[in-house]
Each structure stands twice: as C-alpha cells, then as structure tokens.
ROVO-538503 format. One record per residue (C-alpha): residue in one letter; x negated, y, z. Coordinates in pm, 1 decimal. Layout:
<rs>
<r><aa>A</aa><east>X</east><north>Y</north><up>Z</up></r>
...
</rs>
This chain:
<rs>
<r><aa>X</aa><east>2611.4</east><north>-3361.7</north><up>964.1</up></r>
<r><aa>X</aa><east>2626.4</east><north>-2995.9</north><up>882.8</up></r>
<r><aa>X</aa><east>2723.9</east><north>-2736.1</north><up>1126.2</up></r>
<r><aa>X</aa><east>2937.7</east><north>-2516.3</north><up>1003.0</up></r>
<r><aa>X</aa><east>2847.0</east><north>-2143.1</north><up>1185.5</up></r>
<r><aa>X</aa><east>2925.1</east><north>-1805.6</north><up>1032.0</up></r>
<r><aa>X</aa><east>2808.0</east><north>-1486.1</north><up>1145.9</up></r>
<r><aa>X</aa><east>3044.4</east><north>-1173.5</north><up>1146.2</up></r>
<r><aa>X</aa><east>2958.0</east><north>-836.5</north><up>1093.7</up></r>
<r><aa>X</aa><east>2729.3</east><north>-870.4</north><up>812.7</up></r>
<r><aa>X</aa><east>2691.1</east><north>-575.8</north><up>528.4</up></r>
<r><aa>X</aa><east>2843.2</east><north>-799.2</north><up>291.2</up></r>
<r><aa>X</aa><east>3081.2</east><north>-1007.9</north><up>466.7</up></r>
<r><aa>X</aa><east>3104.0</east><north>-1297.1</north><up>693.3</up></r>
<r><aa>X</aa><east>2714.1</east><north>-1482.8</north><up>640.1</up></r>
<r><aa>X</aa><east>2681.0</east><north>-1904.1</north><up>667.4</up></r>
<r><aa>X</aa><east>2379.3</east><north>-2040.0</north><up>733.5</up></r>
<r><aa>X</aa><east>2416.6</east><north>-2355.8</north><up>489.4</up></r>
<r><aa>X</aa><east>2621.8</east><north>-2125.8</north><up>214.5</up></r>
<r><aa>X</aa><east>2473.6</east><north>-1782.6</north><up>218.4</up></r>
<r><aa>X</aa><east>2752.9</east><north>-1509.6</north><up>136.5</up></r>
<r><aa>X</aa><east>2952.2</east><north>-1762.3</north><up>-28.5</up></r>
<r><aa>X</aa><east>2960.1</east><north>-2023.4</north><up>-372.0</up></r>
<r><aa>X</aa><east>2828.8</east><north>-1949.3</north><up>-682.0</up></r>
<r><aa>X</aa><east>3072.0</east><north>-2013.0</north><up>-961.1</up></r>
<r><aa>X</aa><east>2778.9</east><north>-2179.8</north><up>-1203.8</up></r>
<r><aa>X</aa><east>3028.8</east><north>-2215.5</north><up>-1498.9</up></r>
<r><aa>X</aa><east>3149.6</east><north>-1854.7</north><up>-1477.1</up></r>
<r><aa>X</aa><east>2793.3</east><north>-1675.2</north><up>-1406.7</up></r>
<r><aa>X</aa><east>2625.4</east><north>-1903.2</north><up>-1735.8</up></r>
<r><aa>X</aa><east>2933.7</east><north>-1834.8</north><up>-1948.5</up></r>
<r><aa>X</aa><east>2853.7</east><north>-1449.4</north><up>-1871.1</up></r>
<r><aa>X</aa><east>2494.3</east><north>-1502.1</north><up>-1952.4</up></r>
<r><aa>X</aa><east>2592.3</east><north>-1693.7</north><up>-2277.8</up></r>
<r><aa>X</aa><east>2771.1</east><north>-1380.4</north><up>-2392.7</up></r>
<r><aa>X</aa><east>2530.7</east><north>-1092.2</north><up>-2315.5</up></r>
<r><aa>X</aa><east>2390.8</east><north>-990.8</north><up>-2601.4</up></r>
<r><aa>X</aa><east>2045.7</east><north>-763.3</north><up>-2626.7</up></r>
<r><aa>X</aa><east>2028.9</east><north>-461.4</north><up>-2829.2</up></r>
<r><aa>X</aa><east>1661.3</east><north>-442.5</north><up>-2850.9</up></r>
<r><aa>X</aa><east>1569.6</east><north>-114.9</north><up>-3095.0</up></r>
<r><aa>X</aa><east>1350.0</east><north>182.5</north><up>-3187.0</up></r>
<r><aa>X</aa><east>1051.9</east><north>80.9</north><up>-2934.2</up></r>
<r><aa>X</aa><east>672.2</east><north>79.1</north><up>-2987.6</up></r>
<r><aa>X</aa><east>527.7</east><north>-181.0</north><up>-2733.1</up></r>
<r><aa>X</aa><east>185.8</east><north>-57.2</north><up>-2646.0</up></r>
<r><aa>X</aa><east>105.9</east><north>-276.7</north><up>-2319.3</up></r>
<r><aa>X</aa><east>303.8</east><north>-629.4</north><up>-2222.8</up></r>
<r><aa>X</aa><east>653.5</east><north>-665.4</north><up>-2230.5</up></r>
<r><aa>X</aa><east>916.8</east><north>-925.3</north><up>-2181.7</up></r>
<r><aa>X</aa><east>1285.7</east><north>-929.1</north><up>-2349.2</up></r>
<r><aa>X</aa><east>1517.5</east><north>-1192.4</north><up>-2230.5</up></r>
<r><aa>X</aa><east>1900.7</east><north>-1265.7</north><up>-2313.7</up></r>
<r><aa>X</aa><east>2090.5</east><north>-1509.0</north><up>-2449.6</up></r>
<r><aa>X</aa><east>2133.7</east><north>-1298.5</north><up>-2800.7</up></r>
<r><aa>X</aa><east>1905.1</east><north>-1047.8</north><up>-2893.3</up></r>
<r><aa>X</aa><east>1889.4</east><north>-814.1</north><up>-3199.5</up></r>
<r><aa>X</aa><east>1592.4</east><north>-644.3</north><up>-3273.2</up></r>
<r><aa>X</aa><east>1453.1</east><north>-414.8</north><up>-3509.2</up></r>
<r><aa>X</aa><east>1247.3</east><north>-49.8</north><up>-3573.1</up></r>
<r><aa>X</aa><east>984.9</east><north>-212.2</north><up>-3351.0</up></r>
<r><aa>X</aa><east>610.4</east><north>-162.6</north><up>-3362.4</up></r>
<r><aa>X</aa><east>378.9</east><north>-416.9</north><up>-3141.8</up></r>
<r><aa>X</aa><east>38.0</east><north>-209.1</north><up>-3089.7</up></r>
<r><aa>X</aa><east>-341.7</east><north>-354.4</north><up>-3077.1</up></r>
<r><aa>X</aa><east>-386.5</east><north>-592.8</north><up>-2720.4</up></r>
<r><aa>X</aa><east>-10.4</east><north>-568.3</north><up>-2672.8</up></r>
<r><aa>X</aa><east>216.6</east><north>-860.5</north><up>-2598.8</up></r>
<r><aa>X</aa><east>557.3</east><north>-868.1</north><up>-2674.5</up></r>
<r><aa>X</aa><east>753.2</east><north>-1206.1</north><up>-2537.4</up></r>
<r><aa>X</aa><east>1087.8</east><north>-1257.1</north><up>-2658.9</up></r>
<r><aa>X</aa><east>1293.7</east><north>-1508.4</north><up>-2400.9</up></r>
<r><aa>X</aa><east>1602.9</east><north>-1617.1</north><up>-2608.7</up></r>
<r><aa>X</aa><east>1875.4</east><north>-1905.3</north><up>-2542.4</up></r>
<r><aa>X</aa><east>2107.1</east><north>-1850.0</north><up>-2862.3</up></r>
<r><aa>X</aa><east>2000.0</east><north>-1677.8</north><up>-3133.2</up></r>
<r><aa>X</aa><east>1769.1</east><north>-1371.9</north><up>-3222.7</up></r>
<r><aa>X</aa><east>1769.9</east><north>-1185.1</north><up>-3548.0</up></r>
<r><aa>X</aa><east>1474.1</east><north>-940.0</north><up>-3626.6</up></r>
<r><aa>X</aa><east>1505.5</east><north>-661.7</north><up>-3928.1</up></r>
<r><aa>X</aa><east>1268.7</east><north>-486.0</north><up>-4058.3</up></r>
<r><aa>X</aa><east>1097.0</east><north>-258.3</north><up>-3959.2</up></r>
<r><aa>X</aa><east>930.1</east><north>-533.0</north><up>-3745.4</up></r>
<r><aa>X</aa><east>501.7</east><north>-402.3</north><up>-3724.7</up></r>
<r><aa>X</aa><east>308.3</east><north>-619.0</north><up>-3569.8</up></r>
<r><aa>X</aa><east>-35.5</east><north>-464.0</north><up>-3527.9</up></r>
<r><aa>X</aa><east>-416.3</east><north>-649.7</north><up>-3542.7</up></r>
<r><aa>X</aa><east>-438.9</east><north>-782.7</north><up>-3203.1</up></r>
<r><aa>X</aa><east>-76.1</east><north>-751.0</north><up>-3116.2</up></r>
<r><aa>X</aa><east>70.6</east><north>-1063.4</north><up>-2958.9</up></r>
<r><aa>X</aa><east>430.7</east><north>-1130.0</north><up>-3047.9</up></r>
<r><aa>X</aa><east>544.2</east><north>-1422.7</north><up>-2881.4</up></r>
<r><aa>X</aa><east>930.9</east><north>-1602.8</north><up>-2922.0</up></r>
<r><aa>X</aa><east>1060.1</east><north>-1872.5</north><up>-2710.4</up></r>
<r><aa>X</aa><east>1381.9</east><north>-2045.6</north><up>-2760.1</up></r>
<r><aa>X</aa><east>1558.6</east><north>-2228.5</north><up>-2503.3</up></r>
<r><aa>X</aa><east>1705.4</east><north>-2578.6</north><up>-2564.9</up></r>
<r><aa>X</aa><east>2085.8</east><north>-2503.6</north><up>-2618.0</up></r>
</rs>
C-alpha cells in the first residue's frame, strides 16, 4: 500500500514522496524531443565533444588531431561540406533505433 503524504511549502509546489513534484507527461516531453532540431555550424573541435538531438545539421566543421567529436542522433543528421576531419581526429556517429 502506498501512503499518500505531501509536503507544503516547497519552492516548487506541494512535494510527494512517491511522485516527486508531480507526473511526467512521457508522450508530450518525447514528442518535444522528436522535434528539436540541432543547428550544429562554423566550429573547430580541438578537444572532446558530444552533440546530441533528435535532428542535427551540421556543416563548416573542422575535427583537430586527438580530438573526438560524438554525434548522438535519433532521426536524422545531414553533414555538408566543409566537413575536415584531421589525422588523429575521432569523429564518431551513433544513431538511435527509431
């Protein structure tokens, strides 16, 4: 059985112990994540460095020597040119199953 006890007062509103704040609405916050789209542009990555979003567009970037650049996508990605990818660089691109 769950107890059901809420604590006034809080800085963001009434706090449950089982519940937090309140629900997450799971369809509304991955529909909203499913729609952000990444403008990713004009960057020279020189030490590691992650990009996540659902879509990301990409291009004018330069990936220096030792440098990692991780792309974290769960739609689609488009790259255009120019894309360098230096000796040593370490582009990485992982696609979520949709």
């Amino acid at each position: 059985m769950i107890s059901i006890s809420t604590t006034s007062n809080r800085p963001n509103g009434t706090w449950n112990n089982e519940m937090g704040y309140g629900l997450c609405n799971a369809f509304a916050a991955v529909s909203q994540a499913k729609s952000s789209l990444i403008e990713f542009n004009n960057r020279i990555i020189s030490s590691d460095y992650t990009v996540t979003g659902w879509t990301i567009h990409s291009k004018n970037i330069t990936v220096t020597n030792g440098a990692k650049l991780k792309m974290n996508v769960g739609g689609s990605i488009s790259i255009n040119k120019p894309y360098i990818i230096n000796k040593g660089a370490k582009p990485e691109i992982l696609l979520s199953n949709n």
